[in-house]
C-alpha positions as CSV (number, residue, x, y, z in Angstrom):
1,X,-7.5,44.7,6.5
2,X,-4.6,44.2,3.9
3,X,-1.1,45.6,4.6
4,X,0.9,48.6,4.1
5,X,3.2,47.2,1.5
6,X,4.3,48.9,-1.4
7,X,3.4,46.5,-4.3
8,X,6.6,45.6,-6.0
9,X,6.7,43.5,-8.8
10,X,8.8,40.1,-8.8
11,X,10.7,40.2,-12.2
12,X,14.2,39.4,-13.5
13,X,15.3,43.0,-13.6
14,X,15.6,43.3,-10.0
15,X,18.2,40.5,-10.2
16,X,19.9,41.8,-13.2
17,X,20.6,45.4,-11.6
18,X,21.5,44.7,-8.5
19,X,24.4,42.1,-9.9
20,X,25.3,44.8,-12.2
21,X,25.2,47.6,-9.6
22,X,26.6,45.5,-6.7
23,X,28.9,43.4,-8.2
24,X,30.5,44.3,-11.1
25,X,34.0,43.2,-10.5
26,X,32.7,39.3,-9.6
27,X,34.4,37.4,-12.8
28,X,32.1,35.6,-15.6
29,X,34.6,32.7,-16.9
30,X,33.8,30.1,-19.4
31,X,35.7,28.2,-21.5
32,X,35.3,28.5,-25.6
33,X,35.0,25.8,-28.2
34,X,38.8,26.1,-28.9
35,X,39.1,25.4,-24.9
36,X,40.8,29.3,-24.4
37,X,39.2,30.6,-21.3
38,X,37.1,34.2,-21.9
39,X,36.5,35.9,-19.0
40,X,34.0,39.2,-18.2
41,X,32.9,40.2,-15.1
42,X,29.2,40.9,-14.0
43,X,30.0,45.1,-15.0
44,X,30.6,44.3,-18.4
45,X,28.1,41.5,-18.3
46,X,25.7,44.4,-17.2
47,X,26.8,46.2,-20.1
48,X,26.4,43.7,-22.9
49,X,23.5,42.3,-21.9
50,X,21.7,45.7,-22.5
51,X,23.1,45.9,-25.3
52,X,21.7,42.6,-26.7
53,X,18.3,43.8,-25.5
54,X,18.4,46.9,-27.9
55,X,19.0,44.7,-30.2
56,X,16.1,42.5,-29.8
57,X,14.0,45.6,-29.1
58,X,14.7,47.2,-32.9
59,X,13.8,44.2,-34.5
60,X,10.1,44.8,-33.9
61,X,9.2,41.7,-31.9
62,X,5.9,41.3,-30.9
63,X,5.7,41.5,-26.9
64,X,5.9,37.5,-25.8
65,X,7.9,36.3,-29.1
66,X,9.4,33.1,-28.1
67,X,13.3,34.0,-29.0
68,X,15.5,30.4,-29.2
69,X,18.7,29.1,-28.2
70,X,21.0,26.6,-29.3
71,X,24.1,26.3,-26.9
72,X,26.2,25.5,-24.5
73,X,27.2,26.9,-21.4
74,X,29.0,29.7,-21.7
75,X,28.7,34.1,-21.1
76,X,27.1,35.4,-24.0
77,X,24.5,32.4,-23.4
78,X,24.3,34.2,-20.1
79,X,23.6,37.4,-21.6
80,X,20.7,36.4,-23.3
81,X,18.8,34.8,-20.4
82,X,18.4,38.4,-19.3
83,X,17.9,40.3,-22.1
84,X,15.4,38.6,-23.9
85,X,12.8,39.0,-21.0
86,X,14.0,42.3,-20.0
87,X,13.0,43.2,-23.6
88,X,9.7,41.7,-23.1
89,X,10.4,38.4,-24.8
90,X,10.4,34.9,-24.1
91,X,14.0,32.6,-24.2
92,X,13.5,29.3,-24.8
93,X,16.4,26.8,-24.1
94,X,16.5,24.2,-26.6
95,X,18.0,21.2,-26.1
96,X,20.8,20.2,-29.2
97,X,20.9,16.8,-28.4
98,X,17.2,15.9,-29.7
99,X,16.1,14.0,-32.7
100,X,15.8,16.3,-35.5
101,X,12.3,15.6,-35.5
102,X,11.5,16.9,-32.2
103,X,13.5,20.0,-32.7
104,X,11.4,20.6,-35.5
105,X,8.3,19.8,-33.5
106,X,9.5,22.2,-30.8
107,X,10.4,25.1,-32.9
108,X,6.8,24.6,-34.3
109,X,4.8,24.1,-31.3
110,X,6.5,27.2,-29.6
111,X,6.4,29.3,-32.4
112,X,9.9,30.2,-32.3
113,X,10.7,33.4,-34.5
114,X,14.6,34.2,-33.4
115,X,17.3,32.0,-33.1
116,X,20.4,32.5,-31.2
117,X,22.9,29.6,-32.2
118,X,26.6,28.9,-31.6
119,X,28.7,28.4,-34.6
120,X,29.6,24.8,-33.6
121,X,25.6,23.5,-33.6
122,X,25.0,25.4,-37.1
123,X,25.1,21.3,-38.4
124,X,22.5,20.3,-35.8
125,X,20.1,23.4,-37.0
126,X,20.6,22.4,-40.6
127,X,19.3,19.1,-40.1
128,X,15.6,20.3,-39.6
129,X,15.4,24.2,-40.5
130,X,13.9,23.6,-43.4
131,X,10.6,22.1,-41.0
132,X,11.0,25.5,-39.6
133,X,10.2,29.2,-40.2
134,X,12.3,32.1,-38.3
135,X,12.6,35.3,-38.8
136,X,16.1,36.0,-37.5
137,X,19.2,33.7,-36.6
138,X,21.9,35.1,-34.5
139,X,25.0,33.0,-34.7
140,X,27.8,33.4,-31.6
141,X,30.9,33.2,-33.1
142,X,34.6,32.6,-31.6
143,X,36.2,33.1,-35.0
144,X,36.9,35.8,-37.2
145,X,35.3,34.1,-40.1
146,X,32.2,35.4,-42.3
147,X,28.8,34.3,-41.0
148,X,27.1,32.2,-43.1
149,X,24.4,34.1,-45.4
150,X,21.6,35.7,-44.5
151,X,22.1,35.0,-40.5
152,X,23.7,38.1,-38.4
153,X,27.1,37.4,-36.6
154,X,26.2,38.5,-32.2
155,X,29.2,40.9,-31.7
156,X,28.8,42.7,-34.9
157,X,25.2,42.8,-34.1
158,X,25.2,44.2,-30.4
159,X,28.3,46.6,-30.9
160,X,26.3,49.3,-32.5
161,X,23.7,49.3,-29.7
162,X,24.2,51.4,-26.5
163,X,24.8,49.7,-23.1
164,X,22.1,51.2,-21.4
165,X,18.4,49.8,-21.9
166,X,15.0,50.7,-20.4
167,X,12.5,47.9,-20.4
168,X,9.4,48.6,-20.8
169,X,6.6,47.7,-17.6
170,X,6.7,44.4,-17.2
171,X,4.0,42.3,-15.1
172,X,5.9,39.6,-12.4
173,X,3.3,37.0,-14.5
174,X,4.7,37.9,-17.4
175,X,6.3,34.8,-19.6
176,X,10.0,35.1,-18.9
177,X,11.2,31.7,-20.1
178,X,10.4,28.5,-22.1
179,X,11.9,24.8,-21.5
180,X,10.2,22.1,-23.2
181,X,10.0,18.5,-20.9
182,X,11.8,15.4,-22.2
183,X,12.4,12.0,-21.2
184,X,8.2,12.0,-21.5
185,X,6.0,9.4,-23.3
186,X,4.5,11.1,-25.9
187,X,5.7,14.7,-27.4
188,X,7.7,17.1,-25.6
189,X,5.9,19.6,-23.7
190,X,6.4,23.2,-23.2
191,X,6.4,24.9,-19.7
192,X,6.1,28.3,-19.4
193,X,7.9,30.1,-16.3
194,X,6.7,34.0,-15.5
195,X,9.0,36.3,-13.9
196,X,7.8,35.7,-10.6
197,X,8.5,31.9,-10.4
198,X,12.1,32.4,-11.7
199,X,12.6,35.4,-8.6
200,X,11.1,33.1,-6.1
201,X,12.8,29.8,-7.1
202,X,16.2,31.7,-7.2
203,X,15.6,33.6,-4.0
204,X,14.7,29.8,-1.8
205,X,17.1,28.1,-4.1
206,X,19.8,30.1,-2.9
207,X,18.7,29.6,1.1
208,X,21.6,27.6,3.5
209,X,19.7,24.9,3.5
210,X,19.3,24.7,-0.4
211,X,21.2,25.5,-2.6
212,X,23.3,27.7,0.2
213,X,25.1,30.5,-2.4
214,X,26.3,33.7,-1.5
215,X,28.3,36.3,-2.7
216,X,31.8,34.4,-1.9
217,X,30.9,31.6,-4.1
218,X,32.3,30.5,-7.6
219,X,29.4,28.3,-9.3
220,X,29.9,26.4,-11.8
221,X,26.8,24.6,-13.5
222,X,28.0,21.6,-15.2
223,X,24.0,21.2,-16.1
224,X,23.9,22.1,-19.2
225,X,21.7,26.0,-19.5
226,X,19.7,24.3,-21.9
227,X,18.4,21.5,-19.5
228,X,16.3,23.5,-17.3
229,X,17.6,26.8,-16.9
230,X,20.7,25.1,-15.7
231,X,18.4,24.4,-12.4
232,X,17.9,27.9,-12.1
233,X,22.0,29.1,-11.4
234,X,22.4,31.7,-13.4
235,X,19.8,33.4,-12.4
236,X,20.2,32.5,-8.7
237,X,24.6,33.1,-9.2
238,X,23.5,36.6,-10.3
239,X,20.7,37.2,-7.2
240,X,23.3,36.8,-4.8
241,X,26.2,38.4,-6.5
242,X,28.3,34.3,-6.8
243,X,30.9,34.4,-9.7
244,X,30.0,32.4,-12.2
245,X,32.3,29.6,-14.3
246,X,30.5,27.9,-17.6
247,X,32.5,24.9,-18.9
248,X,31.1,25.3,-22.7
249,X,31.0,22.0,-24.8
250,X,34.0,20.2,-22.5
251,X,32.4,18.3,-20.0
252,X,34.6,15.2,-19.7
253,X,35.7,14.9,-16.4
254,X,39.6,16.2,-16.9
255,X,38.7,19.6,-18.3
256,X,35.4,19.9,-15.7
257,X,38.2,19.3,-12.8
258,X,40.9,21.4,-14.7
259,X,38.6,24.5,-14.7
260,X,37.2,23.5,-11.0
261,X,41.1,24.1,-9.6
262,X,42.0,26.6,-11.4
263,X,39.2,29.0,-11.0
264,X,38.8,27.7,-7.2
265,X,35.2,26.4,-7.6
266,X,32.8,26.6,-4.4
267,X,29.8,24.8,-5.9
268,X,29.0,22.5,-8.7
269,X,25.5,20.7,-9.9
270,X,25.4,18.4,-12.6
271,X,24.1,14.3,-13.2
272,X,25.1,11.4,-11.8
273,X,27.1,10.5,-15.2
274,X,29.3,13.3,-15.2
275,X,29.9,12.8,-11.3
276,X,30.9,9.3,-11.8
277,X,33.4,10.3,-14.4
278,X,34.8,12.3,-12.2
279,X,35.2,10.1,-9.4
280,X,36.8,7.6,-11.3
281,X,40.1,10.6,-12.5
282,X,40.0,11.1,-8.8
283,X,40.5,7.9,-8.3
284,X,43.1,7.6,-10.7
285,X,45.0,11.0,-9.8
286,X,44.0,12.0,-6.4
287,X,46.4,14.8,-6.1
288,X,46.2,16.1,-9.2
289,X,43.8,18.7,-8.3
290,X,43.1,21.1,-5.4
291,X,39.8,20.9,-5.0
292,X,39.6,22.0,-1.1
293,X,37.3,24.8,-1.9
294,X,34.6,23.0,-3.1
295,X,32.1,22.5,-1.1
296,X,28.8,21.2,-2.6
297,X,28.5,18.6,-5.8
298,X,24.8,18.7,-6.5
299,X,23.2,16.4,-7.7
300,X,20.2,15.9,-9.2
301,X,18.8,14.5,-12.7
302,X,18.9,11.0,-11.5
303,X,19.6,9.3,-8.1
304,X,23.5,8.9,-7.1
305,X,23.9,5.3,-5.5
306,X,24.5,6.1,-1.7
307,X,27.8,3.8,-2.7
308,X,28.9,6.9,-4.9
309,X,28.3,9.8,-2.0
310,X,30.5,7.4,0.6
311,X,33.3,7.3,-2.0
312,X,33.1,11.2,-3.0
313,X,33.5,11.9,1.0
314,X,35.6,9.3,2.3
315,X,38.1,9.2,-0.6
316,X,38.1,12.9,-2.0
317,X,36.9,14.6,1.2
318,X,33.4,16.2,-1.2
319,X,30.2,16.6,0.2
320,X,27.1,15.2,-2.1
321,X,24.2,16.8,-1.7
322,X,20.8,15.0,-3.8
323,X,18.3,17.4,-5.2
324,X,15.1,16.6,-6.9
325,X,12.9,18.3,-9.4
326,X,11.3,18.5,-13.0
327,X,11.2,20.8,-15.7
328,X,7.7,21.6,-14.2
329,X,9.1,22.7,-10.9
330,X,11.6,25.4,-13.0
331,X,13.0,22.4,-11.1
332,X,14.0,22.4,-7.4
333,X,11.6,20.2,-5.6
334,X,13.5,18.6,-2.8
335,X,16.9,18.4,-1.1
336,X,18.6,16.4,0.9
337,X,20.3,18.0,3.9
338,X,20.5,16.6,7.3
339,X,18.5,17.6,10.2
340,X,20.8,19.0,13.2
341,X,19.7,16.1,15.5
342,X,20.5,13.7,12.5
343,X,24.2,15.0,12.5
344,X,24.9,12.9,15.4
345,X,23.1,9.1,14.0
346,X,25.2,6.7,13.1
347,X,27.0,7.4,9.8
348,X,25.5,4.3,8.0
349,X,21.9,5.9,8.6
350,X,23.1,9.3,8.1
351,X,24.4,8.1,4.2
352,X,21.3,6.5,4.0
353,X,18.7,9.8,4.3
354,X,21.7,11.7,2.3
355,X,20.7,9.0,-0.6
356,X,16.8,10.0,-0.2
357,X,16.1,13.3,-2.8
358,X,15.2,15.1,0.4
359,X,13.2,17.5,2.1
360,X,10.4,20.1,0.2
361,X,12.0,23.4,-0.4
362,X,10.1,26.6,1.4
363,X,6.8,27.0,-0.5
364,X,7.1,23.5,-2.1
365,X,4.3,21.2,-0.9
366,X,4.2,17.1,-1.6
367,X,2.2,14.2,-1.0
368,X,2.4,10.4,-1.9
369,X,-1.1,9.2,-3.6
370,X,-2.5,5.9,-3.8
371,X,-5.7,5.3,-6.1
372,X,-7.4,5.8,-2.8
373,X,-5.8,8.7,-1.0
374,X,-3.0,10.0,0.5
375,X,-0.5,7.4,1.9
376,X,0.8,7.7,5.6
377,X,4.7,9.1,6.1
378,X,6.0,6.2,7.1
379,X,8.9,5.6,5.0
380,X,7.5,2.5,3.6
381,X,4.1,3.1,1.7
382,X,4.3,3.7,-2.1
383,X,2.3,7.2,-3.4
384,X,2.5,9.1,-6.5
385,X,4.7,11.9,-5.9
386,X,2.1,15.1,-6.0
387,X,3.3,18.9,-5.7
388,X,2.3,22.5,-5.6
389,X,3.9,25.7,-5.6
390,X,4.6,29.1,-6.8
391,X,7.1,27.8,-9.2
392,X,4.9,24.4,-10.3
393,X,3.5,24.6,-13.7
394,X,-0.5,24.7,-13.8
395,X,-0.1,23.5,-17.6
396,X,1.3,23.4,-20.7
397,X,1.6,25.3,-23.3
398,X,-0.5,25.4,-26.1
399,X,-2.3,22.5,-24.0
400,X,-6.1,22.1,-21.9
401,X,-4.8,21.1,-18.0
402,X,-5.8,17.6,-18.3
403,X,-6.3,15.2,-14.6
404,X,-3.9,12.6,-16.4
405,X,-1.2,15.5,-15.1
406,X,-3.3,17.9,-13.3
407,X,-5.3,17.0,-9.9
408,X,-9.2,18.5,-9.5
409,X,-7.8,20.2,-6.2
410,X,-4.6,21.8,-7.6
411,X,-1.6,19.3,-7.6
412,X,1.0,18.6,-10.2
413,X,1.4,14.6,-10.5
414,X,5.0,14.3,-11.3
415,X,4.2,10.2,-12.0
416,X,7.3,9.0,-10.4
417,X,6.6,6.8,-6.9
418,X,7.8,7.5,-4.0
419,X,7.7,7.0,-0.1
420,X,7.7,10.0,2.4
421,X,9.6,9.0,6.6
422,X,8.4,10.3,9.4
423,X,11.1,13.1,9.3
424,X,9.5,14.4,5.4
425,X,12.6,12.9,3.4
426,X,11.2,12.1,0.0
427,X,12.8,8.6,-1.7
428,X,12.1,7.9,-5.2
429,X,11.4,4.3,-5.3
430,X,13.1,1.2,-6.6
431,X,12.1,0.0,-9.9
432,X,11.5,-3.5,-8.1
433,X,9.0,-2.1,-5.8
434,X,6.8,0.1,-7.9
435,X,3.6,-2.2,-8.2
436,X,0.0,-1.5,-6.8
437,X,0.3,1.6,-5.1
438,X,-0.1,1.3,-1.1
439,X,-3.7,2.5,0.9
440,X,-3.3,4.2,3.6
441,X,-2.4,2.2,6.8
């Protein structure tokens, strides 16, 4: 017997109307290249962004047209994450600090046709378009200057457009977004998320126990929205109605910590390199800024030294919290919150499971392999770290699921080692003691 449910679809224009609808005075602020802060709210976000997807819609894409971006964080950027697959498209994120050569290779491979660019990475784009063919480039502009020939300049583009847009029926499998892996042996690799596994990862992301956000919150994702959707917060900031503050190119620690106290910043995610900047201008100027709203430094990327989270919370009063994840995982894997009965363990043990990337998020299941099966939670025996989940890639694009990444039974092997305690806190193992992976006890 199935249930009585009506049979709604999981896609990102549920997200995008109810922040529209709900929360249209919540501000949008991001700093330009020139370092002037802009500022919209989620109302004229709401607007704009329909107005963008008009656009898109009278250029005569074909439905699933991979539609690029080259840029930092910032609210335009913000307005194309929802209006190219509201308009039945695909964004793909692009990463600006590749090799020529593997921009060129990524263009190619995911077959690229528009290009939205900010005027400042024009140089970067000139460097391999000539490996490429697009149809369209889109250049976001903070200056009154001409665009350079035969590219169209955004505002000019979307101000003749109305704000108001009906998208076409869109499946929740549907391709919504495109982020190729790096950091990879080999050529990058292109994972394809659908509506649904953006919804679902930015409804758990944004559980207490996660990512925690809310409507009172002022995000700021020092992740760059290039690198992985930004972990998923923008789209997660919007679900839940959280102001949102995008620090554009400026991400050295002073201008990251200016924009923090000024705007009164609640949560912040980002990698170990740009905490550690950070911590040192603490350090240097501890009451130069009032940071006593901010709650949560995420971070994920790499792993913070548990040396690190002591000095962030005994010195500046901030609470780390480690997160885990791939571009395969759209990423959130794991994070590391304490268990209620491990609030009260001594503090040296309690920094020490903080340090671990943490616990599986809802829906996310993991396993340490060895060559001979699964190895026992024990905290000490070394397994491949193995996952599945709604929001796990099953494979790449343009690419045959192969076991070298791909299990016979349905897992995603992430290749990185890892041991799994008796509580379920995953820890990414030492360099020095990856070797022959452990058989089970």
């Amino acid at each position: 017997m199935n249930g009585l449910m009506m049979d709604s679809p999981l896609t990102l224009e549920s997200i995008f109307n109810r922040a529209g609808r709900l929360f249209g005075s919540r501000p949008i602020v991001w700093r330009r290249q020139d370092k002037c802060v802009a500022r919209h709210t989620y109302r004229q976000f709401h607007a704009r962004t329909q107005q963008l997807a008009n656009a898109l819609s009278r250029m005569g894409l074909a439905p699933g047209t991979r539609v690029a971006t080259l840029a930092w964080n910032h609210g335009r950027h913000l307005e194309a994450y929802f209006a190219v697959p509201l308009a039945g498209l695909v964004l793909h994120t692009i990463n600006p600090r590749l090799s020529p050569q593997d921009l060129a290779f990524i263009f190619n491979d995911a077959q690229d046709r528009v290009l939205i660019i900010d005027e400042g990475l024009l140089p970067v784009l000139e460097q391999f378009r000539h490996q490429v063919r697009l149809d369209e480039i889109i250049v976001w502009s903070d200056r009154r200057t001409g665009t350079p020939e035969g590219m169209l300049e955004y505002e000019a583009l979307i101000a003749r457009e109305p704000a108001s847009f009906t998208p076409g029926e869109i499946d929740e499998d549907q391709a919504a977004g495109l982020c190729y892996t790096s950091g990879t042996t080999g050529r990058p690799k292109g994972v394809l998320y659908s509506h649904r596994s953006l919804v679902l990862h930015s409804l758990v992301s944004s559980m207490p126990d996660q990512f925690g956000l809310g409507q009172r919150d002022v995000v700021m994702p020092v992740v760059p929205m290039f690198h992985v959707n930004a972990w998923g917060l923008p789209y997660t900031a919007a679900a839940v109605g959280a102001s949102l503050v995008l620090p554009g190119p400026h991400l050295d620690a002073e201008s990251l910590l200016d924009l923090a106290h000024a705007e009164g910043v609640t949560f912040t995610a980002g990698v170990p390199t740009v905490w550690n900047a950070i911590l040192d201008a603490l350090d240097r100027e501890p009451k130069r800024w009032d940071l006593s709203k901010l709650r949560t430094l995420l971070v994920g990327g790499s792993a913070m030294s548990q040396a690190r989270i002591e000095a962030f919370e005994k010195r500046h009063g901030l609470d780390v919290v480690h997160a885990w994840g791939m571009t395969e995982l759209t990423p959130l894997g794991t994070v590391s919150r304490l268990k209620p009965h491990l609030e009260t363990a001594p503090e040296a043990e309690q920094f020490r499971v903080r340090a671990t990337q943490g616990l599986p998020t809802p829906l996310m299941e993991v396993r340490a392999m060895s060559e001979v099966g699964e190895v026992p939670c024990d905290g000490r025996s070394l397994g491949e770290l193995q996952v599945r989940g709604p929001w796990v890639a099953s494979a790449y694009l343009n690419q045959v699921p192969g076991p070298d990444k791909f299990t016979s039974d349905g897992w995603f092997r992430t290749g990185d080692v890892v041991t799994i305690d008796p509580e379920g806190y995953v820890r990414i193992a030492d360099r020095e003691q990856v070797g022959t992976l452990a058989a089970p006890a």
